[in-house]
C-alpha positions in Angstrom: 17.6 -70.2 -8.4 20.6 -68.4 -6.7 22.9 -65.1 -7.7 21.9 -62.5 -9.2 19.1 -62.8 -12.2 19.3 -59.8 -14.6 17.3 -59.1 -17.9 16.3 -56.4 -20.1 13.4 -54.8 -20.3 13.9 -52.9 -23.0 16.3 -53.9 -25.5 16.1 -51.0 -27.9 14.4 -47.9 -27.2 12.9 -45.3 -29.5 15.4 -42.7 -31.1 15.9 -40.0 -29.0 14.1 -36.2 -29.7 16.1 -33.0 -28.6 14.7 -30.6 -25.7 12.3 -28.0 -27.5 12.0 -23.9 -27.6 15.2 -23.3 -25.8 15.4 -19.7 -24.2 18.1 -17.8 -22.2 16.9 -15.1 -20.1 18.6 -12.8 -18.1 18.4 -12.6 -14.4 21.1 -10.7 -11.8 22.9 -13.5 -11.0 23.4 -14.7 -14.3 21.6 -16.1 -17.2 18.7 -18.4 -17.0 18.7 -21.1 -19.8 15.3 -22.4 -20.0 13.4 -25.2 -22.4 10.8 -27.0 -22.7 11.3 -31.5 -22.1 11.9 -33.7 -24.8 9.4 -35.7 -26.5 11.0 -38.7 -25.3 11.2 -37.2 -22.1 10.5 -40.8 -20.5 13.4 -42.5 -21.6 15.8 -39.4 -20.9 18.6 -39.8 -18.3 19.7 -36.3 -17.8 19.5 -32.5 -19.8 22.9 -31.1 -20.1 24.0 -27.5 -20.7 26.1 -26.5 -23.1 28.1 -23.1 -23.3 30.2 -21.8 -26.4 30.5 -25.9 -26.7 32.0 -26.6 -23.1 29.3 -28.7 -20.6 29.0 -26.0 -17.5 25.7 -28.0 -15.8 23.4 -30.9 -15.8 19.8 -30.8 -14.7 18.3 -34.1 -13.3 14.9 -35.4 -14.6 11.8 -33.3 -14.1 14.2 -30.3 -14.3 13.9 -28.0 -17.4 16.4 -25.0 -16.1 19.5 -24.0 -15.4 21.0 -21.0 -13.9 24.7 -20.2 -15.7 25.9 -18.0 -12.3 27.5 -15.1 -13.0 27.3 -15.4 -17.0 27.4 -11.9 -18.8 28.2 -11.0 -22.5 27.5 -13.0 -25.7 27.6 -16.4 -25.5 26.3 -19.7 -27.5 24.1 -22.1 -26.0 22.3 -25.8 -26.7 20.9 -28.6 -24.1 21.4 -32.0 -25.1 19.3 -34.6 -23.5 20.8 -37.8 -23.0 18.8 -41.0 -22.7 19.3 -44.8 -22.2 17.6 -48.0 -21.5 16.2 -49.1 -18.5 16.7 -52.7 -16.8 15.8 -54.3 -13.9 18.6 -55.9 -11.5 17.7 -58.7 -9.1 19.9 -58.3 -5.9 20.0 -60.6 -2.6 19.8 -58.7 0.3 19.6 -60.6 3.4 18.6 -63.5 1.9 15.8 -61.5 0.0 15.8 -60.6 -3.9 14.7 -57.6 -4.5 14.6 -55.7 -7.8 16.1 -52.7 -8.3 15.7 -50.0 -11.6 18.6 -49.2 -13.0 19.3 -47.3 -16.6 22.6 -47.4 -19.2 23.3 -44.6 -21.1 22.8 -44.8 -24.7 22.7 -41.7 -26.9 21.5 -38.6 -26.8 20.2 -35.5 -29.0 21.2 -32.0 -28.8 18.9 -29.0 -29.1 19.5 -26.1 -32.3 21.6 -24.1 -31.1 20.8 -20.2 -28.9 23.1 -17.2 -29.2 22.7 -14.4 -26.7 23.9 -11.2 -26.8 22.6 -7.7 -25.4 20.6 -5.4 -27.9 22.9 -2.4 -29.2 21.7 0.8 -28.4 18.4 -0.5 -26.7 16.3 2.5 -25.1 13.8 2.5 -22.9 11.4 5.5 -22.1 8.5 6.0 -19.9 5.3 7.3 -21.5 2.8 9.8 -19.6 -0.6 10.5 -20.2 -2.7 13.5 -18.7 -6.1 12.9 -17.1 -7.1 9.4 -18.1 -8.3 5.9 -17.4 -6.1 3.9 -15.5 -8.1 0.8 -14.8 -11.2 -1.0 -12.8 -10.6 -1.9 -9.4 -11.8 -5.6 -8.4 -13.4 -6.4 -5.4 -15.0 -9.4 -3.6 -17.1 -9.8 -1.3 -16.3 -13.2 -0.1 -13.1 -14.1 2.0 -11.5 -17.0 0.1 -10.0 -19.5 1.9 -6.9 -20.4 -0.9 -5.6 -19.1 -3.7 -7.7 -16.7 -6.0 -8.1 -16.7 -9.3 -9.2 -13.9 -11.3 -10.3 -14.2 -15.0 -10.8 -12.0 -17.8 -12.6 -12.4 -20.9 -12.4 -16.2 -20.4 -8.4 -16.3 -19.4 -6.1 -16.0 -16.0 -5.0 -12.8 -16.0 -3.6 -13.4 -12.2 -3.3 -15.5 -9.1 -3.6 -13.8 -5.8 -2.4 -15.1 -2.4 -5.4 -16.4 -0.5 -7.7 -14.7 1.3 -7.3 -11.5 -1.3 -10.5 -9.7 -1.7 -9.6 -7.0 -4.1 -7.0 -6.3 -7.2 -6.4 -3.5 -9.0 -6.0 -4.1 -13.0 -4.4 -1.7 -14.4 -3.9 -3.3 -18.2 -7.8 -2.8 -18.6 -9.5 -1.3 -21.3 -12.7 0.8 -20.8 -16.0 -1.2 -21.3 -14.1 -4.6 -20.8 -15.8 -5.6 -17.8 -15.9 -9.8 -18.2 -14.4 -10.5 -14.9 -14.6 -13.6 -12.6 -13.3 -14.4 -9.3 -12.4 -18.1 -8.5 -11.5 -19.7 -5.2 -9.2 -22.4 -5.9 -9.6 -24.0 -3.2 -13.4 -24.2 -2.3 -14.5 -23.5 -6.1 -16.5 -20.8 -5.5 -16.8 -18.4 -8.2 -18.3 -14.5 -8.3 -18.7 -11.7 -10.3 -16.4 -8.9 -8.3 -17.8 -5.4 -7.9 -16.4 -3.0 -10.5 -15.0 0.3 -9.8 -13.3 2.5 -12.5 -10.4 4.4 -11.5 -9.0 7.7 -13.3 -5.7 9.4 -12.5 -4.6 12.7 -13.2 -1.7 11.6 -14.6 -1.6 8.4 -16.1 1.6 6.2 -16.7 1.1 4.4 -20.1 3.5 1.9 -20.5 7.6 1.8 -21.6 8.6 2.5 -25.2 10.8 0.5 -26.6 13.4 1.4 -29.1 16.6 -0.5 -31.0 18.7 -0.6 -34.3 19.0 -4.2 -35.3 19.9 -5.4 -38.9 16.9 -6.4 -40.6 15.4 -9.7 -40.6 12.8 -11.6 -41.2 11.4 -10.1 -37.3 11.3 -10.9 -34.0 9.0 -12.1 -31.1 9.1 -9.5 -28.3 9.6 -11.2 -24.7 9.7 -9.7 -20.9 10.7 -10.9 -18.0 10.1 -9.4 -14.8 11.8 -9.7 -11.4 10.0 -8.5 -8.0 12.3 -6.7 -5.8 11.7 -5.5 -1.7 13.6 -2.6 -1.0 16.4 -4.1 0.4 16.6 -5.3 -3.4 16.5 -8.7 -2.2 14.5 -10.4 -5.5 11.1 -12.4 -3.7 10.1 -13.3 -7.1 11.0 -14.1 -10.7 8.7 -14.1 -14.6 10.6 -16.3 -17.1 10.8 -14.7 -20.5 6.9 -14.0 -22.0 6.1 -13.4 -25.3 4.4 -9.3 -25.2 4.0 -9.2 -29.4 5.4 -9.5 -32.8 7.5 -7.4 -34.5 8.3 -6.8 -38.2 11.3 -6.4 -39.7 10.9 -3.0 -40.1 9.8 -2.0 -37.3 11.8 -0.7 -34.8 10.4 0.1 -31.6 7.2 -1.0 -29.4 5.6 0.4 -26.7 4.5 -2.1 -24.1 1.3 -0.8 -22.3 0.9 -4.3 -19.9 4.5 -2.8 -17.9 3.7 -2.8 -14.4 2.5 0.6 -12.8 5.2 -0.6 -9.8 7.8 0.3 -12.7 7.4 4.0 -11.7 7.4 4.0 -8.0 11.4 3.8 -6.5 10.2 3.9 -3.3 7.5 1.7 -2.4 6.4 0.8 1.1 4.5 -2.0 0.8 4.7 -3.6 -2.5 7.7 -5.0 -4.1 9.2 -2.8 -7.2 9.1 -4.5 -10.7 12.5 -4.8 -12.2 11.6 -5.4 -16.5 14.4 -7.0 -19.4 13.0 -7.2 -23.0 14.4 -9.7 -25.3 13.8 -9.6 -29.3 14.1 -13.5 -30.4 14.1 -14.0 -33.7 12.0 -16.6 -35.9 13.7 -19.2 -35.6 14.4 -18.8 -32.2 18.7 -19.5 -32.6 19.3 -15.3 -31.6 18.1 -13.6 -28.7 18.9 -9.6 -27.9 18.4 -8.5 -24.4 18.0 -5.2 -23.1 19.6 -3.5 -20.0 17.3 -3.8 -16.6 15.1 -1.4 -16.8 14.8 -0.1 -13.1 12.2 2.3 -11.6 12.5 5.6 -12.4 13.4 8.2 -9.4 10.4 10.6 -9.7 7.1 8.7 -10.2 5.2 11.6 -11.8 1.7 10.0 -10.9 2.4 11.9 -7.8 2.8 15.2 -9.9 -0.2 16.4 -9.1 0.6 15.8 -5.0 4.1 17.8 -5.3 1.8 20.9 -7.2 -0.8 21.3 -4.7 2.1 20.9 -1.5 3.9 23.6 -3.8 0.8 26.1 -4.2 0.1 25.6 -0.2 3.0 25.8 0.8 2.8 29.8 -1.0 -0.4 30.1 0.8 0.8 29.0 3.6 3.9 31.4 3.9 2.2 34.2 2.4 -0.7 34.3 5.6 2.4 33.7 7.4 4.2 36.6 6.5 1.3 38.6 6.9 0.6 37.0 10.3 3.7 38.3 11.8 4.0 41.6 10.3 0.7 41.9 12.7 -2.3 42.5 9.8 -5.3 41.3 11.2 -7.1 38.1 10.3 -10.5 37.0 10.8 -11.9 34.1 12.2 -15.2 33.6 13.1 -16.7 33.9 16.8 -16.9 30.2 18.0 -19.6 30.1 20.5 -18.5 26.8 22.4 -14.3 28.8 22.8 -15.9 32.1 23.6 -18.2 30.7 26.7 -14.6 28.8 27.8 -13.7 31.7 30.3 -17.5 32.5 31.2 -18.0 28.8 32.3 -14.7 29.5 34.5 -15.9 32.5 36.2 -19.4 31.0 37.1 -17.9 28.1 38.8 -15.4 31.0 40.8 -18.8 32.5 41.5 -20.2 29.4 42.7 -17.4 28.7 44.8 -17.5 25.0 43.4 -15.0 23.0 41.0 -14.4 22.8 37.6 -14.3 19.4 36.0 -12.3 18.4 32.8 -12.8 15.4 31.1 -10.3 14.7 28.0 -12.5 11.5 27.2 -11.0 8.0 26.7 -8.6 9.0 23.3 -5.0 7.8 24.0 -2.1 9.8 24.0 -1.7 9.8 20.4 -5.0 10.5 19.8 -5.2 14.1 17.4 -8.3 14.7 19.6 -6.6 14.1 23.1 -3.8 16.6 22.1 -6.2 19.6 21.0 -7.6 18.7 24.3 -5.0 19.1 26.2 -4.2 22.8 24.3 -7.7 23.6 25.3 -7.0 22.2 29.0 -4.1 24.5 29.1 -6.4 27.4 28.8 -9.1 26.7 31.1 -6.2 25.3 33.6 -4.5 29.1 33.6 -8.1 30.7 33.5 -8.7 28.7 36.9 -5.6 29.8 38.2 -6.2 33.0 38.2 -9.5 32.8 39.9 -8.0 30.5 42.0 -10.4 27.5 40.9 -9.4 23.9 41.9 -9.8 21.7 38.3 -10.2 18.2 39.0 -9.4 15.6 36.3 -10.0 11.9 35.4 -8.6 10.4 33.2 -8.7 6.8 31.3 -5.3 6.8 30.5 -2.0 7.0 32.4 0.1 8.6 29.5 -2.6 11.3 29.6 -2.5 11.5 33.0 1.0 12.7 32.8 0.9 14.6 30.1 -2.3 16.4 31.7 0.0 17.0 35.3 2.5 18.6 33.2 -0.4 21.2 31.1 -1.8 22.2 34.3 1.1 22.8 36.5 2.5 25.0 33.5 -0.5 26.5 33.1 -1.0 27.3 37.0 3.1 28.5 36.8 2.5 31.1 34.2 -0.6 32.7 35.6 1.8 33.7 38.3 0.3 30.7 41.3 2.1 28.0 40.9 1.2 27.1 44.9 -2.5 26.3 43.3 -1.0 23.4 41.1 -2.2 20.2 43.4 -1.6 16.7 41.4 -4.0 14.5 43.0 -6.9 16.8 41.7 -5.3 14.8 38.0 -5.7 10.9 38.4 -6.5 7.6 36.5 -9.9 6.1 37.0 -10.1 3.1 34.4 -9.1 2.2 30.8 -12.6 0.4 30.9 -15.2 2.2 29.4 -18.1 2.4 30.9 -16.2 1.7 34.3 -14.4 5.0 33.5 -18.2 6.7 32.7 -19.6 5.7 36.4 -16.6 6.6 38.5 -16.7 10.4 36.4 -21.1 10.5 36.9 -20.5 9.4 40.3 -17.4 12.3 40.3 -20.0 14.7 39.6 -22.7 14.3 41.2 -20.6 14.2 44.3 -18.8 17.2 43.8 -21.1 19.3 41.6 -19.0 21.3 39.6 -20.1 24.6 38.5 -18.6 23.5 34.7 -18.2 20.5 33.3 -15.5 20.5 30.2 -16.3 17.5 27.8 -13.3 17.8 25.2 -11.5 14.8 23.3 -12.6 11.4 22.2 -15.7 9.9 23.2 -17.7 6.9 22.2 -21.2 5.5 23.8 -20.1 7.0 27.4 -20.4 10.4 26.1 -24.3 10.6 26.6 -23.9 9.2 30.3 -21.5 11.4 31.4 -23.3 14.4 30.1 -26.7 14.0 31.4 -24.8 13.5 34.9 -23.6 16.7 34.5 -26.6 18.3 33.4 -28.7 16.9 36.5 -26.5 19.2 38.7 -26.7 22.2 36.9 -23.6 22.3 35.5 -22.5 24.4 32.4 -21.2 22.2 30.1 -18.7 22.7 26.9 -18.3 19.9 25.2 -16.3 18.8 21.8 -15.5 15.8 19.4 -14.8 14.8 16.3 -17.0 12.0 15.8 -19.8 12.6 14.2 -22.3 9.9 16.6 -21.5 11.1 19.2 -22.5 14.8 18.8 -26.2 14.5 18.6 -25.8 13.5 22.4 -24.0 16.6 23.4 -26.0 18.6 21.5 -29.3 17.2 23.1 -27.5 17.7 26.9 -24.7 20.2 26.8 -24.5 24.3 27.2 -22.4 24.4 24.1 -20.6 21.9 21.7 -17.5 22.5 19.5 -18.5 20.5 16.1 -15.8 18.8 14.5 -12.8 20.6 13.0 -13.5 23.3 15.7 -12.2 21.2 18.6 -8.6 21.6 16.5 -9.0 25.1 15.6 -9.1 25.9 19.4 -5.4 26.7 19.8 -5.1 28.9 17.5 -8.6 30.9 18.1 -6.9 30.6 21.7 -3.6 31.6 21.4 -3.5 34.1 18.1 -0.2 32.2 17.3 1.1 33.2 14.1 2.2 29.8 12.7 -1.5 28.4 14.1 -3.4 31.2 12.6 -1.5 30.9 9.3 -1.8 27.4 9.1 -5.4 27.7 10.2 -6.4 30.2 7.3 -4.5 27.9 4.5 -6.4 25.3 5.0 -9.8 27.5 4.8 -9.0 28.6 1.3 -8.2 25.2 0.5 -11.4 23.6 1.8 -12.9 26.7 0.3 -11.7 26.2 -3.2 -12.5 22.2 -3.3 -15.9 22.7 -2.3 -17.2 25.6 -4.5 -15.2 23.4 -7.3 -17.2 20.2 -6.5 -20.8 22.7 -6.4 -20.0 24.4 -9.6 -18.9 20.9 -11.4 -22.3 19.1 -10.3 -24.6 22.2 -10.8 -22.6 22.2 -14.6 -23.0 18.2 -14.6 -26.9 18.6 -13.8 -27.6 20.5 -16.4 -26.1 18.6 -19.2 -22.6 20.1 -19.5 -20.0 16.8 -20.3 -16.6 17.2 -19.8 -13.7 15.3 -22.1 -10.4 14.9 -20.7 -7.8 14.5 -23.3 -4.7 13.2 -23.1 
């Protein structure tokens, strides 16, 4: 048989059912008419949109949205989906027949009917809550390789990008604890770690308030839209139910609001951007709110801004009293005092002094307090006329460290004693840079070692080379491993927070010294708080917190 062979294969389909649960949310570029497919959704050609009865858009099979760009105002919507019967076509193609689908339009069926209009007189506040719970913090030991899942009480609450391995749920309630992490790719499921968290001030979600005529009620709805700061939108929530409303009701305060709703300026996370619809029963009206954007002062950080305020007095006041010349005390630090003494016995010895700054970088807070310590032994030196020698495992230090010493020689009045090549680079390599500054000193055999700045494993190796000459050594760091080692093999050792303290128990500067005192009340006034809390805590006093 030749030509083209065409039959039906179905000659009369099934009557057509409309599109269901149309909504229309709001987005900023437009509005976002949304439903749900047809019944019949197999034998449907095409959805159609309709506004205030004029077709703007189409949507192709599979697709159940439609963005109406730039739409704004109150408008009437419906989707009508039209269908038709399918057929197969024969067709000769290079001497071939092939069949090929084809489908003719026949009928369709239009959905009820959606009016949307914004709500009048729609407010939106921000609720506050002093001290309080604000949630249990999720974490996970595992790495997951996709997707995770996590699951409350039975349900999704979220989906988080893979290899997450902690969340932070704020919508929790205290004593709900029936969590469960999911791997969606793998399968592997865990019970995550639980850690409540408590805020001094608590954000506790956006109340909601409107004047609408009465009515039967209405289905709160939110949708959400994720903004980076740029405010270019990354990602979009359709309209969600939230709760119920009565008729007589008129207001609603939504606790599950994002705590990004509060923070304008965020540095990491995107900013939540809400819209709250009221739709009512029957689902033909829907009210819409104004965006409700971040607020400009997030006061979860009230309690930040009052402590900056109340040091910032301190701060000023010591300050003040700096300048006007009272006197304030600080107590003797042995390892500062013995800085000069251990300059004058190498003078006496007639032998060197060497500084080591440790292997810190440049923008180390260690490698800068010892270079202001540097600066001090430097023009010390100077005026004994005592060479310093110092290696260094880092070239930006070595610069900065020719610069210290040269100004340092300059203002003890002997610039002439400044020589640069007694400052050099050895190695950025660790424990290359601890041989060449052993081998340093037990070549030279300096009459004081200075062992100031970062320091990891080489800080035992250089010391003991030190000590087998004879050396007096001074030595300081912050990290608490690697003290125990200059303790056990140095003269003295500045312990932590001491190694910054040094320019001002140096220099008697009054911004240093007031700066220095501020933060002693402070530390002062947290600890004997934490010691009077546990002692009260130990003995059976409980504390409630109201809101």
């Amino acid at each position: 048989m030749t030509g083209i062979l065409a039959f039906y294969i179905l000659t009369q389909p099934p009557e057509l059912a409309p599109p269901q649960n149309p909504m229309v949310g709001v987005r900023s570029d437009g509005y976002w008419v949304l439903w749900e497919p047809s019944p019949s959704d197999s034998l449907i050609l095409r959805y159609e949109v309709f506004r205030d009865g004029q077709l703007i858009g189409k949507a192709e099979i599979g697709e159940y949205e439609f963005l109406d760009k730039g739409a704004s105002g109150a408008h009437t919507y419906f989707i009508r989906a039209v269908g038709g019967s399918r057929y197969l076509k024969e067709v000769k193609v290079w001497g071939m027949n092939l069949p090929l689908l084809l489908w003719r339009e026949d009928g369709h069926a239009d959905s009820k009917p959606i009016s949307v209009e914004p709500v009048p007189g729609m407010a939106t506040t921000y609720k506050w809550k002093g001290f309080g719970f604000a949630g249990y913090r999720l974490e996970w030991g595992f790495r997951p390789q996709g997707f995770v899942e996590v699951i409350k009480g039975g349900k999704t609450l979220i989906t988080l990008p893979p290899g997450t391995q902690s969340f932070m749920d704020a919508s929790a309630v205290p004593g709900e604890k029936d969590y469960l992490i999911r791997d969606l790719t793998t399968g592997t499921e865990a019970r995550p770690n639980i850690r409540a968290r408590w805020e001094a001030i608590h954000f506790d979600g956006l109340a909601l308030s409107w004047n609408l005529p009465a009515e039967e009620g209405f289905t709160l709805m939110r949708s959400s839209e994720a903004r980076e700061q740029d405010m270019k939108t990354v990602d979009r929530t359709p309209p969600e139910p939230v709760s119920e409303v009565k008729a007589q009701e008129s207001g609603f305060v939504d606790p599950g609001a994002s705590r990004e709703i509060v923070a304008l300026l965020r540095s990491r996370s995107p900013m939540s951007i809400y819209r709250y619809y009221l739709v009512s029963k029957d689902g033909s009206k829907v009210y819409f709110s104004e965006a409700v954007r971040p607020q400009s002062f997030n006061f979860m950080k009230l309690p930040v801004l009052i402590f900056d305020i109340i040091f910032a007095c301190v701060f000023f006041g010591f300050l003040f009293a700096a300048r006007r010349g009272k006197p304030m005390f600080i107590r003797k630090i042995a390892g500062l005092e013995e800085l000069d003494n251990a300059v004058g016995r190498s003078t006496e010895m007639g032998k060197p002094i060497i500084y080591v700054p440790g292997i810190g970088s440049i923008s180390d807070i260690e490698t800068i307090a010892s270079l202001t310590i540097l600066k001090h032994v430097a023009k010390k030196a100077a005026e004994y006329e005592t060479t310093v020698i110092m290696p260094n495992s880092d070239p930006m230090v070595t610069a900065a460290a020719k610069e210290v010493i040269k100004e340092a020689c300059t203002e003890a009045g002997r610039p002439d004693l400044y020589n640069e090549d007694n400052v050099f680079y050895v190695s950025s390599q660790q424990f290359a840079f601890a041989g060449a500054v052993s081998g340093l000193i037990v070549r030279e055999k300096p009459g004081a070692t200075f062992l100031i700045g970062y320091y990891a494993a080489e800080s035992l190796v250089i010391a003991e080379a030190g000590y087998s000459v004879g050396a007096i050594q001074v030595a300081g760091t912050a990290s608490v491993l690697q003290t125990p080692f200059f303790l056990a093999a140095c003269d003295y050792v500045l312990i932590g927070e001491e190694e910054y303290a040094a320019s001002a128990y140096l220099s008697h500067n009054a911004l240093q010294m007031a700066t220095l005192k501020a933060e002693d009340v402070f530390k002062a006034t947290f600890v004997s708080t934490i010691i009077i809390l546990s002692i009260l805590v130990s003995v059976g006093v409980s504390f409630i917190f109201l809101s």
